[in-house]
C-alpha positions in Angstrom: 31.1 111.5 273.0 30.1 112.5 269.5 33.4 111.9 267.4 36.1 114.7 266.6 36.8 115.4 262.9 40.4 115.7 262.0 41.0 118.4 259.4 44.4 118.2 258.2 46.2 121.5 256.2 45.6 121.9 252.6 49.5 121.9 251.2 50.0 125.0 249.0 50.8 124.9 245.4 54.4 126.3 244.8 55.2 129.3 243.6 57.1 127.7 241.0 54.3 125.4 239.8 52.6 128.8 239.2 55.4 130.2 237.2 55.7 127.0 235.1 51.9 127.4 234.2 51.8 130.6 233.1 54.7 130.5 230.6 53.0 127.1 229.5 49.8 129.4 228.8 51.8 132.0 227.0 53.4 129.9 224.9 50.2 128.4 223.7 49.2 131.5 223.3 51.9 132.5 221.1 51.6 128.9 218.8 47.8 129.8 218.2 48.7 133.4 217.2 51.1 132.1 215.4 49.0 129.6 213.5 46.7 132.0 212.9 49.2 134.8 211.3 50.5 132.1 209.0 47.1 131.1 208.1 46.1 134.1 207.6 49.2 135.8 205.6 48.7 132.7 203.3 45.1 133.3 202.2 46.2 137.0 201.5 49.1 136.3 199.9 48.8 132.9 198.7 52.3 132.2 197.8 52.9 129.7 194.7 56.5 127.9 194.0 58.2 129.1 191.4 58.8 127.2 188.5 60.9 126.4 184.8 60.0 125.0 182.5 61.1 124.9 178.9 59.8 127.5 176.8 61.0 126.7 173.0 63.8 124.6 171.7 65.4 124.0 168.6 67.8 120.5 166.8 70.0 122.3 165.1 73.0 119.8 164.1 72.8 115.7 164.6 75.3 114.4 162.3 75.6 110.9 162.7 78.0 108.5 160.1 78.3 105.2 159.5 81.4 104.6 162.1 78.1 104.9 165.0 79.7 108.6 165.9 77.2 111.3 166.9 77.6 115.0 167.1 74.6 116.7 168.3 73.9 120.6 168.9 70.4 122.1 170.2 69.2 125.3 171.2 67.0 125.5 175.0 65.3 128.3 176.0 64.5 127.7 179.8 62.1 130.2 180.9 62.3 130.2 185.1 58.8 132.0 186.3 57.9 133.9 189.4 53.8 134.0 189.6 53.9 136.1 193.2 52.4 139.1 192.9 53.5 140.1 196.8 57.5 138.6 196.9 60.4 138.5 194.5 62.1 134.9 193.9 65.4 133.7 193.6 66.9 130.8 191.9 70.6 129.2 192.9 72.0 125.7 192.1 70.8 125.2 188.5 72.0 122.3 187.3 70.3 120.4 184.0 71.7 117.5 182.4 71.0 116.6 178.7 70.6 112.7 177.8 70.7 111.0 174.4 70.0 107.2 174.8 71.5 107.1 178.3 74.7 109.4 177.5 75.2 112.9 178.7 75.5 115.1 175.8 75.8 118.2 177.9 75.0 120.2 181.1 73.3 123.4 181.1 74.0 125.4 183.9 73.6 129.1 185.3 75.3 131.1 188.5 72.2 132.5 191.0 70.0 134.8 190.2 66.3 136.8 190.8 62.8 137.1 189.2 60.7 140.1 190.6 57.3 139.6 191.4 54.6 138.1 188.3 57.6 138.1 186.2 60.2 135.8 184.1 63.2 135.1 183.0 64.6 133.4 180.2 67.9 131.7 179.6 68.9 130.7 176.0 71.0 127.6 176.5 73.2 126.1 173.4 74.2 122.5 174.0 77.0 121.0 171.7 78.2 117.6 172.4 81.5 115.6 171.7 81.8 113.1 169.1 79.8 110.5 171.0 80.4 106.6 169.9 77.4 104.4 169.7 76.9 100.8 170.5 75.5 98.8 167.7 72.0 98.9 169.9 72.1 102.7 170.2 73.0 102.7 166.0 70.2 100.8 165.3 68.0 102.8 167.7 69.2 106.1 165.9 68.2 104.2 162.4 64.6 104.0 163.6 64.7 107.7 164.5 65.9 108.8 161.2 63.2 105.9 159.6 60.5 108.2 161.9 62.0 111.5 161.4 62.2 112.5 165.0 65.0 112.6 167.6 64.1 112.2 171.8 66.1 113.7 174.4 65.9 113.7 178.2 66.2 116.7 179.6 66.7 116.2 183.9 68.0 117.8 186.9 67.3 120.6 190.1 66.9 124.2 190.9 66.9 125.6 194.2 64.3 128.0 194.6 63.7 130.6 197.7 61.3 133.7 198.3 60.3 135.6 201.1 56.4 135.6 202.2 55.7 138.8 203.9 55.6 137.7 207.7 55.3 133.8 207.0 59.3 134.1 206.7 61.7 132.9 204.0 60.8 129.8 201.6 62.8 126.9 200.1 61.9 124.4 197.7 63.4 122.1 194.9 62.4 122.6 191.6 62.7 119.1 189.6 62.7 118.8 185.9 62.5 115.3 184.3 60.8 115.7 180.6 61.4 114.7 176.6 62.7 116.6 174.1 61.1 115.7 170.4 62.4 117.1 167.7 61.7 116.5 164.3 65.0 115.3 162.5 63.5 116.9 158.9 63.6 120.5 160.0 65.1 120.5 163.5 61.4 121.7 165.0 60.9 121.1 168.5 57.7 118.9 168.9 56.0 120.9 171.8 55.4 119.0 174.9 54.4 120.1 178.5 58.1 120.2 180.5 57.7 122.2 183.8 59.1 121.7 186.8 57.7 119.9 190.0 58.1 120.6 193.5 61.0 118.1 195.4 
């Protein structure tokens, strides 16, 4: 007798196998649409980080006697710049710290606030210290700056920077600042130097 062939039922897939694989599509879907919006949105509006950096500065008092005790004042402008032309910026925890040899002199500090698109603002800072005492190393490191006739500060510290990026959504960054401040000890002049911010 020629032999029988046993055919056995093909199982059916759930319904809820089904279900699972079609919300699995769409959501792919949705990712790659979504990719491509941002992608896109960013090539139209290519969206730069704001930045500050310091725009002029001036050593107007650093009286220093033969005790070893400093008292220093200069003049910052901090100009904080906005180069979007599609999305207005705004800036919140700015917090600077001025160094002379190591020592705060002062903080320079301002409450939140907002650029407009392709525009600037500018913040005119006057930082006076204390009387500061000096250790005999930092006296003898102010004699060689008087000897040169220039004076180096540090200036360092963060702003917190958001804007809003037509459909690509709200963005945050941290603006860090970490440069020298020259100054001629003659006249006072600020010895230009690049000091902008970088992104944190």
């Amino acid at each position: 007798m020629p032999a029988t062939k046993k055919i056995t039922p093909q199982k059916r897939t759930h319904p809820l196998w089904w279900f699972a694989a079609a919300v699995c599509t769409v959501l792919t879907l949705a990712v790659i649409l979504g990719g491509i919006v941002v992608f896109v949105g960013y090539l139209v509006i290519h969206p730069r980080v704001p930045v500050i950096s310091v725009l002029d500065a001036h050593l107007d008092q650093f009286q220093y006697d033969i005790a070893g005790i400093l008292v220093t004042q200069l003049n910052i402008i901090i100009r904080s710049r906005n180069d979007n032309t599609k999305a207005h910026a705004s800036f919140s925890d700015f917090k600077l710290t001025l160094l002379f040899e190591n020592m705060e002199i002062a903080r320079l500090e301002a409450g939140p606030y907002d650029v407009r698109k392709n525009d600037s603002v500018d913040f005119n800072f006057v930082a006076t210290s204390m009387p500061v005492p000096l250790n005999p190393e930092q006296m003898e490191d102010v004699g060689i700056y008087l000897n040169q006739d220039r004076v180096i500060f540090h200036l360092t510290g963060d702003v917190r920077t958001r804007w809003r990026v037509g459909l690509l959504g709200s963005v945050k960054f941290w603006c860090h600042l970490n440069c020298q401040l020259i100054f001629r000890r003659s006249d006072g002049s600020y010895i230009p130097s690049r000091c902008t911010s970088k992104t944190k």
